[in-house]
NUSEPA-783767 format. One record per residue: residue number from 1; x negated, y, z negated of N, C-alpha, C in turn. Coordinates in nm, 4 decimals, decimal comma, m for minus. Atoms other than C-alpha are relative to their C-alpha. Layout:
BEGIN
PT_i_nX_nY_nZ_caX_caY_caZ_cX_cY_cZ
PT_NUM_X_Y_Z_X_Y_Z_X_Y_Z
...
This chain:
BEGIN
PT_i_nX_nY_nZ_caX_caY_caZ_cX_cY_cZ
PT_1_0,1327_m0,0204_0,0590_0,8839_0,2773_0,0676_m0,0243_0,1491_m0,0175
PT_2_0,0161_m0,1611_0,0648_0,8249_0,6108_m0,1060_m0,1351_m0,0069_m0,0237
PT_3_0,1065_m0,0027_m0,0127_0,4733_0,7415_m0,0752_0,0308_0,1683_m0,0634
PT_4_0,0231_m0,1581_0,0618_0,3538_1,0712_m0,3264_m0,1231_0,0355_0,0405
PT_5_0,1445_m0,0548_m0,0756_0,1469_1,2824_m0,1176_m0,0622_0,1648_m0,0959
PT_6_0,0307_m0,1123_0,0257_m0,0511_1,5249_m0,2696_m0,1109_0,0799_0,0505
PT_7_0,0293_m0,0988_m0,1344_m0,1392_1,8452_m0,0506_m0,0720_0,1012_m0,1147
PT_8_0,0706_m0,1200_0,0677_m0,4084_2,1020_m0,2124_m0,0068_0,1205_0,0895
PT_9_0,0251_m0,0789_m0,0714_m0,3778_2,3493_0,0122_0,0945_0,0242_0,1362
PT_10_m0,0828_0,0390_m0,1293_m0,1675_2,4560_0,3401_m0,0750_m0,0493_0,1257
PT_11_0,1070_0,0018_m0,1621_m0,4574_2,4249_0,5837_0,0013_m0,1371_0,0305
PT_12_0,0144_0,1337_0,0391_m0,4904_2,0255_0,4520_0,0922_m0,0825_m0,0007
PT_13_m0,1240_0,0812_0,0429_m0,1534_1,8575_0,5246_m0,0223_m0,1079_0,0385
PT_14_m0,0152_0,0975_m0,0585_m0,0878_1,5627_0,6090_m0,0529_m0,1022_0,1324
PT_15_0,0567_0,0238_m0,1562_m0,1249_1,5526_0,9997_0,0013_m0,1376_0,0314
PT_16_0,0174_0,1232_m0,0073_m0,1813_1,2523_1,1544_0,0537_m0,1331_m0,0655
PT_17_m0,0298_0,1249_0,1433_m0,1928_0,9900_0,8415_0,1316_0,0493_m0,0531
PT_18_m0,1375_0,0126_0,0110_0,1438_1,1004_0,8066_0,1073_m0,0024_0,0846
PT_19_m0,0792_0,0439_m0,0944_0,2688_1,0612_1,1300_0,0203_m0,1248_0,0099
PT_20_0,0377_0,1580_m0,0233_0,1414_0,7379_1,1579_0,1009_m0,0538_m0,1327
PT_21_m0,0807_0,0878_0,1303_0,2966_0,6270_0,7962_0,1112_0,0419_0,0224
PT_22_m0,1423_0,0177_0,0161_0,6199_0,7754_0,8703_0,0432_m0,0649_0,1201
PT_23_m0,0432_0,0383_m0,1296_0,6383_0,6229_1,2250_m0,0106_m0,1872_m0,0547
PT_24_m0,0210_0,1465_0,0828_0,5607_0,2701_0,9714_0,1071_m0,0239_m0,0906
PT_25_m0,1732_m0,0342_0,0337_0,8993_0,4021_0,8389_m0,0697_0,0211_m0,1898
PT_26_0,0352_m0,0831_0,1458_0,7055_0,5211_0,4835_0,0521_0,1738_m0,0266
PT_27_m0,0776_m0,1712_0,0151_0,9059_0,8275_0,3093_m0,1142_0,0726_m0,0533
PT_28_0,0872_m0,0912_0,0678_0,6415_1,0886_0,2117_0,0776_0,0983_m0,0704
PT_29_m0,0120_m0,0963_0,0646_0,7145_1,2745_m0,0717_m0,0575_0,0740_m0,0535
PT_30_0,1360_m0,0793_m0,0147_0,4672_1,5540_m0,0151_0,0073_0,1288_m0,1019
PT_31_m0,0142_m0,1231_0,1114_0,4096_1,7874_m0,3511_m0,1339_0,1309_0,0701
PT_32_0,0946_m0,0982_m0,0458_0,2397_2,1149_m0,2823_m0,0566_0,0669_m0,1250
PT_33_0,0015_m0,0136_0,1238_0,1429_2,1680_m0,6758_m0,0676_0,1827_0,0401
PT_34_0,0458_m0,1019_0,0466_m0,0207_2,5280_m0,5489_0,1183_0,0669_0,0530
PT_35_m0,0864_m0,0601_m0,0148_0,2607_2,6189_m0,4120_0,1334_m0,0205_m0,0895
PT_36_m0,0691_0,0079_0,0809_0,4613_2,5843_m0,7101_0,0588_m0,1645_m0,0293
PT_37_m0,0604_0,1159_0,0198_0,5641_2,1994_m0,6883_m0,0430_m0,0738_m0,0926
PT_38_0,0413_0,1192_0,1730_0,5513_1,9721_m1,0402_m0,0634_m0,1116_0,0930
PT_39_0,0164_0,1448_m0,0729_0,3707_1,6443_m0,9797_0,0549_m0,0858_m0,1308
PT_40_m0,0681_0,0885_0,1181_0,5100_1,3734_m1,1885_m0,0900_m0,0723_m0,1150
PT_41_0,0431_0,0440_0,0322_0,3874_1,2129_m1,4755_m0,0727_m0,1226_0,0286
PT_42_0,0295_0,1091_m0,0626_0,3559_0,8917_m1,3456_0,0534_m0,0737_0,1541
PT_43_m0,0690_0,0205_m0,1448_0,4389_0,6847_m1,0210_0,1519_m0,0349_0,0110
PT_44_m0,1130_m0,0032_m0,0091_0,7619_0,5862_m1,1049_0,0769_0,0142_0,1238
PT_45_m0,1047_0,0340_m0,1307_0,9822_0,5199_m0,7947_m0,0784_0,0391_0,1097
PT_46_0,0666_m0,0372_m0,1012_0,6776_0,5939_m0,5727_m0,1065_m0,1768_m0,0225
PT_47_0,0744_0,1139_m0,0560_0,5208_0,2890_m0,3754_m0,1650_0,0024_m0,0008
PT_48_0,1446_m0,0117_m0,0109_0,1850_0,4321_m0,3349_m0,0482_0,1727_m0,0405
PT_49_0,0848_m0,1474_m0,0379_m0,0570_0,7625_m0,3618_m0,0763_0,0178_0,0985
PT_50_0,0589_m0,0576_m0,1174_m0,1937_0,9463_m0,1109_m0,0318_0,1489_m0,0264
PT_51_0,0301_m0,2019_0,0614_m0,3963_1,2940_m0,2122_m0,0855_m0,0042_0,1266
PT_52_0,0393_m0,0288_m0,1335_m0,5328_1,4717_0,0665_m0,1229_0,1129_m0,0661
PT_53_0,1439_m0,0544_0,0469_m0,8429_1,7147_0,0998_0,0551_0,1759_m0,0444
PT_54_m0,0079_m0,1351_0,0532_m0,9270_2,0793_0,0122_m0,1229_0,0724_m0,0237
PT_55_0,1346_m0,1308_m0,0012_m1,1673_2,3895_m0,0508_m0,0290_m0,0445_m0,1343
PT_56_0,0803_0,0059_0,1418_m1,2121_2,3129_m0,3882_m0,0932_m0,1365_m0,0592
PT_57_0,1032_0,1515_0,0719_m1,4759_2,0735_m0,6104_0,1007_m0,0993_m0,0620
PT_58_m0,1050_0,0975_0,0947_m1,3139_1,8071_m0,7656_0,0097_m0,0228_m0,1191
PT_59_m0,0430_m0,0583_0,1065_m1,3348_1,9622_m1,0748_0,0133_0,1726_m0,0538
PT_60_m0,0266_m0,1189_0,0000_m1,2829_2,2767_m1,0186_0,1601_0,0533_m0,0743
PT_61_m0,1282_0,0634_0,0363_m0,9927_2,2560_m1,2329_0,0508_0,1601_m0,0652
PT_62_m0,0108_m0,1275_0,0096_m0,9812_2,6421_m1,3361_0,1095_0,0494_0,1672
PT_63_m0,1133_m0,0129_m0,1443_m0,9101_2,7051_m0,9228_0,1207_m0,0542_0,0063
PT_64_m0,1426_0,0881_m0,0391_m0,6391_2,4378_m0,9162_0,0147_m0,0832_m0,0747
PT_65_m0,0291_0,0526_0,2200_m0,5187_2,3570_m1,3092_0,0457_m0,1097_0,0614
PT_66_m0,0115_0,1331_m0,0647_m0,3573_2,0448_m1,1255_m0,0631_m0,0602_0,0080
PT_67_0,0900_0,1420_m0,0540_m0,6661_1,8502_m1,0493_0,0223_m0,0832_m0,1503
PT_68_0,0427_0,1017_0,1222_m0,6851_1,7032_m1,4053_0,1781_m0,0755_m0,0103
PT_69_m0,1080_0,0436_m0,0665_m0,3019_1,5938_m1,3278_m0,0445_m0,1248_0,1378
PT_70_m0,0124_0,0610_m0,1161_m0,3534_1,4449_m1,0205_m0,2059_m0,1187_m0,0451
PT_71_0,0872_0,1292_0,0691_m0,7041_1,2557_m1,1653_0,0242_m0,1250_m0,0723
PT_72_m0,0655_0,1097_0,1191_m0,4890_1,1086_m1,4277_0,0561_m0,0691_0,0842
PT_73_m0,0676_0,0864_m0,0614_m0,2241_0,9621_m1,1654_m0,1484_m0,0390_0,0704
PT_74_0,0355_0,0739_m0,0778_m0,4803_0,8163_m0,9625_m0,0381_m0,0811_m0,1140
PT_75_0,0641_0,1135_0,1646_m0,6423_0,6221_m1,3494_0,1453_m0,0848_0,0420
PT_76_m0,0579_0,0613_m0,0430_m0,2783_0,5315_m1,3278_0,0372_m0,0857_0,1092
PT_77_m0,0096_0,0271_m0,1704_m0,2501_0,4316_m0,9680_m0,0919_m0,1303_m0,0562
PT_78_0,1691_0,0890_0,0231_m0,6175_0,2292_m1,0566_0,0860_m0,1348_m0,0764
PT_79_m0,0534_0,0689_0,0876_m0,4221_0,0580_m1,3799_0,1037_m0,0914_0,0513
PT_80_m0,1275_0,1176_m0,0050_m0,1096_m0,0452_m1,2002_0,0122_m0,0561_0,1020
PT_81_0,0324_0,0873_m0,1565_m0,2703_m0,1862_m0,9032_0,0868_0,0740_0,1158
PT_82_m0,1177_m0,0065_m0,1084_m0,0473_0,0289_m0,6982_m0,0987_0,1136_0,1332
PT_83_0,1237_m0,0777_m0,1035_m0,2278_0,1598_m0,3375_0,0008_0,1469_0,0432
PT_84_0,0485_m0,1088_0,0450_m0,3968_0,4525_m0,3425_m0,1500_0,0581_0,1426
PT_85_0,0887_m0,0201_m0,0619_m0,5795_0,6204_m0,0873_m0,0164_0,1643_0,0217
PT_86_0,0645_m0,1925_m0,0379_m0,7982_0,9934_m0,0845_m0,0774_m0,0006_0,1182
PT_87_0,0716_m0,0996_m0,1662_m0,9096_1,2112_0,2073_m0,0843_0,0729_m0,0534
PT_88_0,0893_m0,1678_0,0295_m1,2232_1,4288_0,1440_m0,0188_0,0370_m0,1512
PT_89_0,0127_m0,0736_0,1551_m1,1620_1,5813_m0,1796_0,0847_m0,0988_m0,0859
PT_90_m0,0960_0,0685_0,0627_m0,8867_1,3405_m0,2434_m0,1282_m0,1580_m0,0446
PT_91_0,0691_0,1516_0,0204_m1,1566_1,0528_m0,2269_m0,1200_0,0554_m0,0824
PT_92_0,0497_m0,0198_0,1174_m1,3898_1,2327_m0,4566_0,0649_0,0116_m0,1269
PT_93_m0,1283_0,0124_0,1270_m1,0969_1,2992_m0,7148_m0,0606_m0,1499_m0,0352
PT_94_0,0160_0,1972_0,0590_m1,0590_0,8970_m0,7105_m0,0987_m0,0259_m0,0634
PT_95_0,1020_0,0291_0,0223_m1,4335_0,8715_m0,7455_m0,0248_0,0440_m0,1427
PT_96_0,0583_m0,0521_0,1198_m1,4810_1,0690_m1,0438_0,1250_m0,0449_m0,1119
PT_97_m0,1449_0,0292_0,0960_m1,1116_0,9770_m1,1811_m0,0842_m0,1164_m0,0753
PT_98_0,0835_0,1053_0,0515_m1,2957_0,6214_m1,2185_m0,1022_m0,0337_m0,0221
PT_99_0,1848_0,0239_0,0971_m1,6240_0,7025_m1,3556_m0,0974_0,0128_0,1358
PT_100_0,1068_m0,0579_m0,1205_m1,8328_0,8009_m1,0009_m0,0493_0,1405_m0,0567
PT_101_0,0522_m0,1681_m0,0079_m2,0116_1,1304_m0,9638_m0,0074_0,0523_0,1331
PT_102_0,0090_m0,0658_m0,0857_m2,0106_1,3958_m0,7142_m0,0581_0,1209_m0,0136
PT_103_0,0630_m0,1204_m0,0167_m2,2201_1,6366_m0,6294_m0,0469_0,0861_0,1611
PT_104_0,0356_m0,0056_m0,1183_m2,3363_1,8840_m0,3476_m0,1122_m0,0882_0,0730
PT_105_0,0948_0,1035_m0,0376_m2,4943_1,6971_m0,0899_m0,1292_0,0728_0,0619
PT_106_0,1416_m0,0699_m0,0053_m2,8559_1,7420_m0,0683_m0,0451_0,0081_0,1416
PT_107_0,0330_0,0028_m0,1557_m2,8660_1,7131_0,3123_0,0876_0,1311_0,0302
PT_108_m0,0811_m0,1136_m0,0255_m2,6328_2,0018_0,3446_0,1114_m0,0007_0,0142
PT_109_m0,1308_0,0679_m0,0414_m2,2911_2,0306_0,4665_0,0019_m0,0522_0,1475
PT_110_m0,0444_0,1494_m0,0760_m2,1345_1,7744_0,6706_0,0695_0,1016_0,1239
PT_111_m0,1661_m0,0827_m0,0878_m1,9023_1,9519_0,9923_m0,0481_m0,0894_0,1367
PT_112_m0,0502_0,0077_m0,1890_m1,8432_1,7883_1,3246_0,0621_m0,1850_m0,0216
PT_113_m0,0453_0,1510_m0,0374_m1,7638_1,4177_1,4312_m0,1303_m0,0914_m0,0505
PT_114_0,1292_0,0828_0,0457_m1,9627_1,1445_1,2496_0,0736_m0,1454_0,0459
PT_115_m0,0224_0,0888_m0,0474_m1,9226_0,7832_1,3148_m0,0120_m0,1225_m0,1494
PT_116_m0,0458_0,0761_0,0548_m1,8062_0,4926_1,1288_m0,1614_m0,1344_m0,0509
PT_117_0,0768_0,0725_m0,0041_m2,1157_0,2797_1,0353_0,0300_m0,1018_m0,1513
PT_118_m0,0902_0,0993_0,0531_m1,9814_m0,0395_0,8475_m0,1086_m0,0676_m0,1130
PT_119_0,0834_0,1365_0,0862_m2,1812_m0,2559_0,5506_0,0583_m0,1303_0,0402
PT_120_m0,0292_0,0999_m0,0455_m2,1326_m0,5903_0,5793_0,1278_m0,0414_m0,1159
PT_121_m0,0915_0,0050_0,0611_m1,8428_m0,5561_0,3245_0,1473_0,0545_0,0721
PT_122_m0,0726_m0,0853_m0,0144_m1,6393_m0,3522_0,5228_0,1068_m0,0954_0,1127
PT_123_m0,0859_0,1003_m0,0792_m1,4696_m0,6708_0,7670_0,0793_m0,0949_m0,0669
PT_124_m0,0914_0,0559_0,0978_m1,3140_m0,8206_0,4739_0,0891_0,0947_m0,0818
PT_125_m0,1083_m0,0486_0,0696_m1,1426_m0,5089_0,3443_0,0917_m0,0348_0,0387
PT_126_m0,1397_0,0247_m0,0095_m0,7701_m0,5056_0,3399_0,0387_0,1158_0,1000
PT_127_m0,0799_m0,1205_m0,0475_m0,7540_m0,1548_0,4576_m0,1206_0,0971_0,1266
PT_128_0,0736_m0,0820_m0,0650_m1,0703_0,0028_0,6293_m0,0561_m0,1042_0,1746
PT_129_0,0679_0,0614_m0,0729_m1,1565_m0,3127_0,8175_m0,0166_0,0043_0,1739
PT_130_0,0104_m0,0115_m0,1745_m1,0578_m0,1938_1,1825_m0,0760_0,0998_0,0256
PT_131_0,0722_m0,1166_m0,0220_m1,2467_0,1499_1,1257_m0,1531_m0,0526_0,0247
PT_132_0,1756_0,0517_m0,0197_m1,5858_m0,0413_1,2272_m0,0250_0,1007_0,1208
PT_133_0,0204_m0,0431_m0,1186_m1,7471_0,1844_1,4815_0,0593_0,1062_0,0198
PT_134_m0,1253_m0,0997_m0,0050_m1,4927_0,4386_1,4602_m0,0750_0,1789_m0,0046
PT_135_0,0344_m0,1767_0,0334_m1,5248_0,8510_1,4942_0,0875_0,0207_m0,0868
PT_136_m0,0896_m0,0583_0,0854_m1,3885_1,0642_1,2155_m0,0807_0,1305_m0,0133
PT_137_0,0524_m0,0846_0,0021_m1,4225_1,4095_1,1873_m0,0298_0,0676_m0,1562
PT_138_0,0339_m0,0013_0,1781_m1,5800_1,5219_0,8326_m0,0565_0,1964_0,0248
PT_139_0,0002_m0,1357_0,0609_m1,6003_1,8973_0,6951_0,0174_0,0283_m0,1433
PT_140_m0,0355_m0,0301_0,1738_m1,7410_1,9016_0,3206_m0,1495_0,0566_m0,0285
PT_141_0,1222_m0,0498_0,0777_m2,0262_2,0153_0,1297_m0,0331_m0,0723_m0,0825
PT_142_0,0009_0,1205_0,0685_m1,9745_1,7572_m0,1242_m0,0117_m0,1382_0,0227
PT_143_0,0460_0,1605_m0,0143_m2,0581_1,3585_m0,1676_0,0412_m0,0729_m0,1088
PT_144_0,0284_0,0757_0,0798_m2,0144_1,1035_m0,3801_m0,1031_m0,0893_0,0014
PT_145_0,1141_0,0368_0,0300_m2,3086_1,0138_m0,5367_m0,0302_m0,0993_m0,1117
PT_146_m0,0033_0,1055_0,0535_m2,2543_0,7582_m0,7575_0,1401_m0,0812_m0,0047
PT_147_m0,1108_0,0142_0,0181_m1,9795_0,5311_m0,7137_0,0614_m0,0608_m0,1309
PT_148_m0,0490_0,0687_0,1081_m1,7563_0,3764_m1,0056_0,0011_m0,1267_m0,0349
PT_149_0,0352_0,1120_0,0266_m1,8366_0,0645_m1,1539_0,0992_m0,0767_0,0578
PT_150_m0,0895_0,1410_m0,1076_m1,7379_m0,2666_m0,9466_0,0308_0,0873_0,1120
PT_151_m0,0046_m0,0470_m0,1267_m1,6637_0,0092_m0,6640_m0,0800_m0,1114_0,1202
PT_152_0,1050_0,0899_m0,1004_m1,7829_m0,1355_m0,2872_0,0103_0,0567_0,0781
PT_153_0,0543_m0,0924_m0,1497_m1,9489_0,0697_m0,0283_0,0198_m0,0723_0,1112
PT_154_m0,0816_0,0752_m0,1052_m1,7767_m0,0067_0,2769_m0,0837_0,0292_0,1288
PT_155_0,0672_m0,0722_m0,1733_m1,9511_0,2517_0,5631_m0,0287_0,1364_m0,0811
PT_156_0,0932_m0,1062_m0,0235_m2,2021_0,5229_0,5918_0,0161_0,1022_0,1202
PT_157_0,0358_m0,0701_m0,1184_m2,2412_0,8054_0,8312_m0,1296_0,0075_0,0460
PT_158_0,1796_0,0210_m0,0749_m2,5505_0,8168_1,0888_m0,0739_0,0875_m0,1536
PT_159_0,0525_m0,0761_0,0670_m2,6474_1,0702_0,8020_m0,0550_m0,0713_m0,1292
PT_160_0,0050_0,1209_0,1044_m2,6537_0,8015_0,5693_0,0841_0,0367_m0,0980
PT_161_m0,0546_m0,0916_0,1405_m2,4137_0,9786_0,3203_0,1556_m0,1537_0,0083
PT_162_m0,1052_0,1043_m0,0177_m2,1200_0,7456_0,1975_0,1279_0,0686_0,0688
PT_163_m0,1223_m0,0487_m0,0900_m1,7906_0,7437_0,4081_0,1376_m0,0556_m0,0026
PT_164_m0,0608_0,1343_0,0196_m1,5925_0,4519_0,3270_0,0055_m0,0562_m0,1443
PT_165_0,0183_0,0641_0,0711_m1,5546_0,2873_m0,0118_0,1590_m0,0594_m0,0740
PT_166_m0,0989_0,0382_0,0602_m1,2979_0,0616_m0,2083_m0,0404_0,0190_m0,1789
PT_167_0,0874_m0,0639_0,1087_m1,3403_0,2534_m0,5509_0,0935_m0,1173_m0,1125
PT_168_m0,0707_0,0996_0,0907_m1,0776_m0,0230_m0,7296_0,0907_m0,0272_0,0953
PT_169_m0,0769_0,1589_m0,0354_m0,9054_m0,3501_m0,6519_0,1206_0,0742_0,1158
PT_170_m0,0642_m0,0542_m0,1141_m0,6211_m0,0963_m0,4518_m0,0247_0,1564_m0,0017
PT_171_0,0175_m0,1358_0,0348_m0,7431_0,2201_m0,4891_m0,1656_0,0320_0,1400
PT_172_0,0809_m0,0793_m0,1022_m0,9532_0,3962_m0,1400_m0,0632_0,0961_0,0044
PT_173_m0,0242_m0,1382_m0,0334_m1,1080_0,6857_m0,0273_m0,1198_0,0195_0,1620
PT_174_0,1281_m0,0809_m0,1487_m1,3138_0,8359_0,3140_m0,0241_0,1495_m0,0418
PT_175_0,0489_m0,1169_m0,0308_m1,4874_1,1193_0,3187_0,0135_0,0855_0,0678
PT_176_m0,0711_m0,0683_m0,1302_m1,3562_1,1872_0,6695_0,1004_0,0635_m0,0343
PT_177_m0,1440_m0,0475_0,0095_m1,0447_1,3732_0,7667_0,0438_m0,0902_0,1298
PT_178_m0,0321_0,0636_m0,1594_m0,8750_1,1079_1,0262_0,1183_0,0729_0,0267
PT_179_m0,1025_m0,0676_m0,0154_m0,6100_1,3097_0,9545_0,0343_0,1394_0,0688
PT_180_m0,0040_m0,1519_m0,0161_m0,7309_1,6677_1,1034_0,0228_m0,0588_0,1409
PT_181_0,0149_m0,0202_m0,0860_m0,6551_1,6981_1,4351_m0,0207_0,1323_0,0450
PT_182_0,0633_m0,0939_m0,0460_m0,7846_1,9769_1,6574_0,0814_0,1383_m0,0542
PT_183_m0,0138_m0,1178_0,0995_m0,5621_2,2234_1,5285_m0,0308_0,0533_m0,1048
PT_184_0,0236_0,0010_0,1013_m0,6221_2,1707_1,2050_m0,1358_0,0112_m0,0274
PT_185_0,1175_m0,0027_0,0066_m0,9954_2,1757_1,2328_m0,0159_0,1178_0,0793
PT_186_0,0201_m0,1786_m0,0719_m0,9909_2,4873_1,4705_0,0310_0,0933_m0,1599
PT_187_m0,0387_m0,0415_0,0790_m0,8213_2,6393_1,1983_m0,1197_0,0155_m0,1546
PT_188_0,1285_0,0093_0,1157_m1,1137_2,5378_0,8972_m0,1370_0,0904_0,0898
PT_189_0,0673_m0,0619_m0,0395_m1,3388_2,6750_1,1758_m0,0200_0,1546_m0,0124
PT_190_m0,0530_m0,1632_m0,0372_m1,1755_3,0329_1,2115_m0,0217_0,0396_m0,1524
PT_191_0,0283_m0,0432_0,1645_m1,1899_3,0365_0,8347_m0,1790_0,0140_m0,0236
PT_192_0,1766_0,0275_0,0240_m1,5685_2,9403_0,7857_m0,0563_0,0751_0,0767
PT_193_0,0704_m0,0420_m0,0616_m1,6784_3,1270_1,0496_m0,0602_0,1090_m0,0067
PT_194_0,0763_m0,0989_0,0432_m1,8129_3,4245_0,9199_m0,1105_m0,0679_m0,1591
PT_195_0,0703_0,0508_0,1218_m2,0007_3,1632_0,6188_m0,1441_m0,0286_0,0454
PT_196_0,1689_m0,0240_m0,0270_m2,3934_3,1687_0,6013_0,0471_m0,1477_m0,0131
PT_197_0,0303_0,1740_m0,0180_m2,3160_2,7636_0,5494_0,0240_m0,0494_0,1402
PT_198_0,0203_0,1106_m0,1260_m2,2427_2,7242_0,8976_m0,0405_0,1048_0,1195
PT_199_0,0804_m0,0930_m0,0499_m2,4567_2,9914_1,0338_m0,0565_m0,0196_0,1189
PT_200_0,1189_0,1025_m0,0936_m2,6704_2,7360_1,2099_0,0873_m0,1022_0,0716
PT_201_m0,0584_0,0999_m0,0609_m2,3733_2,5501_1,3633_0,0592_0,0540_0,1165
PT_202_m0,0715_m0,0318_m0,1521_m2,2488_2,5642_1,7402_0,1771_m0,0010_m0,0401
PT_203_m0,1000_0,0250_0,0630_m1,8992_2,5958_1,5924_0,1178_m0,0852_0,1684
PT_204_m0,1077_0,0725_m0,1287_m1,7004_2,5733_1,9518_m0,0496_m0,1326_0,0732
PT_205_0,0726_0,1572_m0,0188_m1,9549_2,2583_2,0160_0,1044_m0,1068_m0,0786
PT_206_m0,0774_0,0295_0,0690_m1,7877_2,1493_1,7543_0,1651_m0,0600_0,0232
PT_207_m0,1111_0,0038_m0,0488_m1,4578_2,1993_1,8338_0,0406_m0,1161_0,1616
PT_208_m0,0109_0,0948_m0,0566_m1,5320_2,0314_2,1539_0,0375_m0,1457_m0,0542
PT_209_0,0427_0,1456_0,0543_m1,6598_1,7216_2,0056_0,1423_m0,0659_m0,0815
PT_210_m0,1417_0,0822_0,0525_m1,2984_1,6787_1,8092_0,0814_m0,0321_0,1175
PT_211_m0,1808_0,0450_m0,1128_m1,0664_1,7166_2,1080_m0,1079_m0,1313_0,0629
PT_212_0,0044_0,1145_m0,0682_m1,2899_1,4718_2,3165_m0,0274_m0,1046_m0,1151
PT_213_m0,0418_0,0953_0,1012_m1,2807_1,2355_1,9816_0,1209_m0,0502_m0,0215
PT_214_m0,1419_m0,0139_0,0415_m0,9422_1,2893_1,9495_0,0795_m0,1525_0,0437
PT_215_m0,0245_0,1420_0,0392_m0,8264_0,9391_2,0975_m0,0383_m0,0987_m0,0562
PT_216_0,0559_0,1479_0,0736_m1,0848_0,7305_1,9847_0,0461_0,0095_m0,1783
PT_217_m0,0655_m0,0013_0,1174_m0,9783_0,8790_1,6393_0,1368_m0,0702_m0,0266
PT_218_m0,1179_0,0610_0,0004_m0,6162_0,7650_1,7212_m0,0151_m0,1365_m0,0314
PT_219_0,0458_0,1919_0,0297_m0,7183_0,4084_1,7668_m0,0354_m0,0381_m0,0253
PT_220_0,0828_0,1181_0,1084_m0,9472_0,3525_1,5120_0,0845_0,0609_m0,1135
PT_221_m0,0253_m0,0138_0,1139_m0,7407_0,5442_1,2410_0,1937_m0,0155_0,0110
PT_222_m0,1654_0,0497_m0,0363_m0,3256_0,4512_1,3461_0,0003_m0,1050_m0,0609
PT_223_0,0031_0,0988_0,0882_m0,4043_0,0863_1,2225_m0,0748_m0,0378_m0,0829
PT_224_0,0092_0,0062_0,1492_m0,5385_0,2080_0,8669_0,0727_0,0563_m0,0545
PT_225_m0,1261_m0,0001_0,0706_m0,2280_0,3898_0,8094_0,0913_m0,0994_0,0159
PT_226_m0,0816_0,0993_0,0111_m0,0671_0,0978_0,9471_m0,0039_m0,1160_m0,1197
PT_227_0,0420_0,1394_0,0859_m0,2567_m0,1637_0,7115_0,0332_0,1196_m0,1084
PT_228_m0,0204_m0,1090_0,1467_m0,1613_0,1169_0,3900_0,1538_m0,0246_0,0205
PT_229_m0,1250_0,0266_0,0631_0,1784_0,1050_0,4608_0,0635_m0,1220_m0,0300
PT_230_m0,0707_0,2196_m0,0007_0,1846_m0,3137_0,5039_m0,0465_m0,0370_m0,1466
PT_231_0,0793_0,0006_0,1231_0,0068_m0,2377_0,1526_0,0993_0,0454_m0,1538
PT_232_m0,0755_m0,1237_0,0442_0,3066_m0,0298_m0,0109_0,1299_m0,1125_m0,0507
């Protein structure tokens, strides 16, 4: 099973959701398009997509001439039923690939550990359905604010902002990162931390709040890369 990961950034890899899928014996073939890597026209000899998050809007397409590339494969992805799941920026991409909107969110930005709060749609997905209840740690500024027709809102954060949705028939995305672990979120910290957007935030609170998350993250997000690769 060949999985095309696409990485916007070095800070944003993989982590996690790719331990987990390669420990489900899935090959990641992880493009770094800013670091010079082509992405392919189409999926062709790849089982699934998997785009991951990033600093930029999800059309910021000046910053990173790739996004309108990587929009198109997910339309494709959408078209050929083949599974498809975004992180963060990767799950706004999807959103807007298939007719959603995104915009900043009017509550502000998002940073620490939020919690999994489920619709009553979300125990019949295929893929989110064990994340009921679940922590995930989220770091965006952005939302999706309208989703794409036939889309289905899966889970909310206490904040009420969406977190969860199945945007087409195999096609995902969260808002979260289940994928950051504490390094990787120390790291977005050390960056941001001189930004008037998180001015007003306890940042090493913060930081706490992931490491003691850090298993319950394991065991609510290990078997949704597991159910993605039984998907592949």
């Amino acid at each position: 099973m060949s999985l095309l990961v696409v990485q916007h950034q070095e800070s944003c890899p993989p982590g996690r959701v790719g331990q987990w899928l390669t420990e489900a014996g899935v090959e990641l073939d992880v493009r770094r398009p800013y670091a010079g890597d082509t992405l392919p026209d189409d999926l062709s000899g790849h089982h699934g997509l998997l785009v991951l998050g990033g600093e930029m809007n999800c059309r910021d397409d000046e910053v990173a001439p790739w996004l309108p590339a990587v929009r198109e494969l997910i339309r494709t992805a959408a078209k050929g039923v083949v599974p498809t799941l975004g992180i963060c920026l990767g799950h706004q991409l999807a959103s807007v690939a298939l007719g959603g909107e995104v915009a900043v969110n009017p509550r502000g930005r998002t940073v620490g550990v939020l919690t999994v709060s489920p619709t009553s749609d979300l125990a019949q997905d295929a893929l989110f359905a064990t994340a009921r209840g679940g922590p995930v740690a989220q770091w965006n500024n952005d939302v999706v604010t309208r989703l794409p027709e036939d889309a289905v809102r899966l889970a909310d954060n206490e904040r009420g902002d969406l977190l969860l949705a199945r945007l087409a028939p195999t096609v995902w995305g969260v808002q979260g990162h289940p994928e950051a672990d504490l390094t990787i979120v120390t790291g977005w910290a050390v960056k941001d931390s001189g930004s008037p957007a998180v001015a007003d935030l306890d940042l090493p609170a913060v930081l706490d709040a992931v490491a003691d998350a850090q298993p319950r993250v394991d065991a609510t997000w290990r078997p949704v890369a597991q159910a993605f690769a039984a998907l592949l």
